[in-house]
C-alpha positions, 0 to 999 in steps of 0.5 A, a space after each residue: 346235048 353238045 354246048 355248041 347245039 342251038 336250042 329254042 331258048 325263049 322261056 327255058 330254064 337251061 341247067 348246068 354244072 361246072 366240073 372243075 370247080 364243083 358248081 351247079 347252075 342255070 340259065 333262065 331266059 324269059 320272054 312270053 311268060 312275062 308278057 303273060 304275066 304282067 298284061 294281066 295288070 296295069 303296074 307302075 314301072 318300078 312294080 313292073 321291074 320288082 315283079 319281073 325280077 321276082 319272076 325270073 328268081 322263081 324261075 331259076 328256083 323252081 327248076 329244081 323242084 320236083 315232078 308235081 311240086 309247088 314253090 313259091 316266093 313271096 315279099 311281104 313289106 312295110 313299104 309301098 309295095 306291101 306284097 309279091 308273091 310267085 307261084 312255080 307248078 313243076 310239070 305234071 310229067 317229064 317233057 312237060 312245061 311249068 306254070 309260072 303266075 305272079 301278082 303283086 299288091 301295093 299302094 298306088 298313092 306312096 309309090 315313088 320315082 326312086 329304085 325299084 327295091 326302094 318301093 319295099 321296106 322292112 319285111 320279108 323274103 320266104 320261099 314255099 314248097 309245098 311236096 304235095 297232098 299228106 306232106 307238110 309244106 316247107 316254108 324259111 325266110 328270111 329279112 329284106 336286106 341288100 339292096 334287091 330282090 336277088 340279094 335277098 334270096 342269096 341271103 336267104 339260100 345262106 342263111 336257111 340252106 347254108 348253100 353259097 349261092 350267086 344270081 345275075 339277073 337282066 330285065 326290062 322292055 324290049 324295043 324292036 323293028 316290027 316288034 312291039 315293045 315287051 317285057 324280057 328277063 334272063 338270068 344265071 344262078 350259080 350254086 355251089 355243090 353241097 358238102 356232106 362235110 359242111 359244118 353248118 355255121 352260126 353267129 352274124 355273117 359278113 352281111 346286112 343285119 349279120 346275115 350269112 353270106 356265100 363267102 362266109 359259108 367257104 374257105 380254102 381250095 372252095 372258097 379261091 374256085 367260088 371267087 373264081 367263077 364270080 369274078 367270071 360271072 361278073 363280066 357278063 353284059 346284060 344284053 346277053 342276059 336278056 337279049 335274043 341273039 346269044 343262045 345260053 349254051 353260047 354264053 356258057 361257053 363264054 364265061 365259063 369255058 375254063 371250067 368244064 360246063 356240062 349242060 342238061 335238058 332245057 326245062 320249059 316255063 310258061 304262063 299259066 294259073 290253077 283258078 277255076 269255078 271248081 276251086 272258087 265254088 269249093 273256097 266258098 264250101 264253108 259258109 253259111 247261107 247267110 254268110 252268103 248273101 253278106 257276099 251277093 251284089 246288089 245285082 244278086 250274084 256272088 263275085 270273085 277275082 282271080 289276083 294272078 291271072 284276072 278271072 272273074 267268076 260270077 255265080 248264083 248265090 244259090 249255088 254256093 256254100 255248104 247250104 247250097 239248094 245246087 252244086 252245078 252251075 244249072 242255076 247260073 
């Protein structure tokens, strides 16, 4: 793929290197799969916008998992906003697109007009990836500190990973002739190549609380190309971040061309949950026949609701748990 070829960029992650200051990167651009997302719930503005940026990270993140594997991101906080938590389901095959399914939990009542990182307070930023059956899942974490969702997961990718690490997000509605108003994100993370001779670092960082940061993992010939190429960064406008008439190749050529950008296939992202009766009949699996009925309605069913994506499943209470007179759905 030339830098100059125009792709189908709407929902893509584009990754790229930049060779002659030894960076890796990718461009996100979404805009179906927030819709997808977020119609599923009715979020005040400052949950849609947390949510929005939360989906955009776990985009650009979860492009370098692989084939088969699961990351996720999660918030977890003492503020209004108590909990957002992010699924990316790498592709089953190449060529294929990956999942993205999000939802968050707050309280309504203590929700303000203020800035959206401002809904979250003392907590914590994790990231999860989960390799798959007889592996043990990976899990680091980090404080919620720096004033966005982005920042933490710079801090963590320092703190956890000791990898300098840089986003640039957009998001918000769009507001079209003809077109009805939606959601849109777009994104560029910076990354710079790991070094086999990397002395890990210790002690407090440069940041809040003491966290690491990218400029205190760097020095030297690495340190001047990690400043070079965020001060280019910095010039980039957030209509050409999120809008629909720059192409991520473009915008490469624009901010970077100086420094050798070499693009990759696009990965395609969509909107997409794993629910299924299967899966809520098996959760189900390990309770009693009486645990059962303290579960059924007064309409005699058993009830469950899918968080992510809004499913309801409706099942005869019969039918589930290890005591179950069925296992099929004859008796619904």
């Amino acid at each position: 793929m030339t830098l100059g070829q125009k792709i189908a960029w709407d929902d893509t992650v584009l990754p790229f290197q930049l060779d002659k200051s030894d960076m890796r990167g990718r461009v996100a651009r979404l805009d179906g799969v927030l819709g997808g997302i977020l119609r599923q719930h009715d979020y005040p503005a400052p949950v849609e916008a947390l949510v929005a940026e939360m989906v955009l990270l776990t985009a650009l993140i979860g492009q370098t998992v692989k084939l088969r594997w699961k990351l996720s991101l999660q918030v977890q906080s003492k503020g209004p906003v108590r909990m957002i938590a992010t699924d990316y389901f790498a592709p089953d095959e190449e060529g294929r697109s990956a999942r993205i399914r999000a939802y968050a939990s707050f309280d309504p009542d203590r929700i303000t007009d203020g800035p959206p990182f401002e809904q979250v307070g003392e907590g914590y930023f994790a990231i999860l990836i989960d390799q798959g059956k007889g592996m043990q899942p990976y899990q680091g974490i980090t404080p919620l500190a720096g004033g966005s969702l982005a920042a933490c997961a710079e801090a963590y990718f320092a703190q956890s990973e000791q990898l300098p690490t840089r986003f640039s997000l957009g998001f918000g509605k769009s507001s079209q002739p003809g077109v009805a108003e939606h959601w849109r994100a777009g994104g560029i993370m910076l990354q710079h190549m790991p070094k086999a001779s990397l002395h890990a670092k210790s002690g407090e960082g440069s940041g809040d609380g003491g966290l690491l940061q990218a400029d205190d993992l760097l020095d030297g010939d690495e340190g001047e190309n990690w400043n070079r190429v965020n001060i280019l960064l910095d010039t980039v406008e957030h209509m050409e971040l999120i809008g629909p008439v720059v192409p991520p190749t473009d915008l490469l050529v624009r901010l970077f061309h100086e420094e050798g950008p070499r693009v990759f296939d696009a990965q395609p992202v969509r909107f997409g949950c794993t629910c299924s009766e299967e899966r809520v009949r098996q959760s189900l699996s390990i309770y009693s026949a009486r645990d059962i009925e303290k579960m059924t309605t007064e309409g005699g069913r058993v009830t469950a609701d899918c968080q992510f994506c809004g499913a309801h499943y409706d099942l005869d209470p019969k039918t589930v748990g290890f005591e179950a007179e069925e296992s099929g759905n004859s008796g619904d």
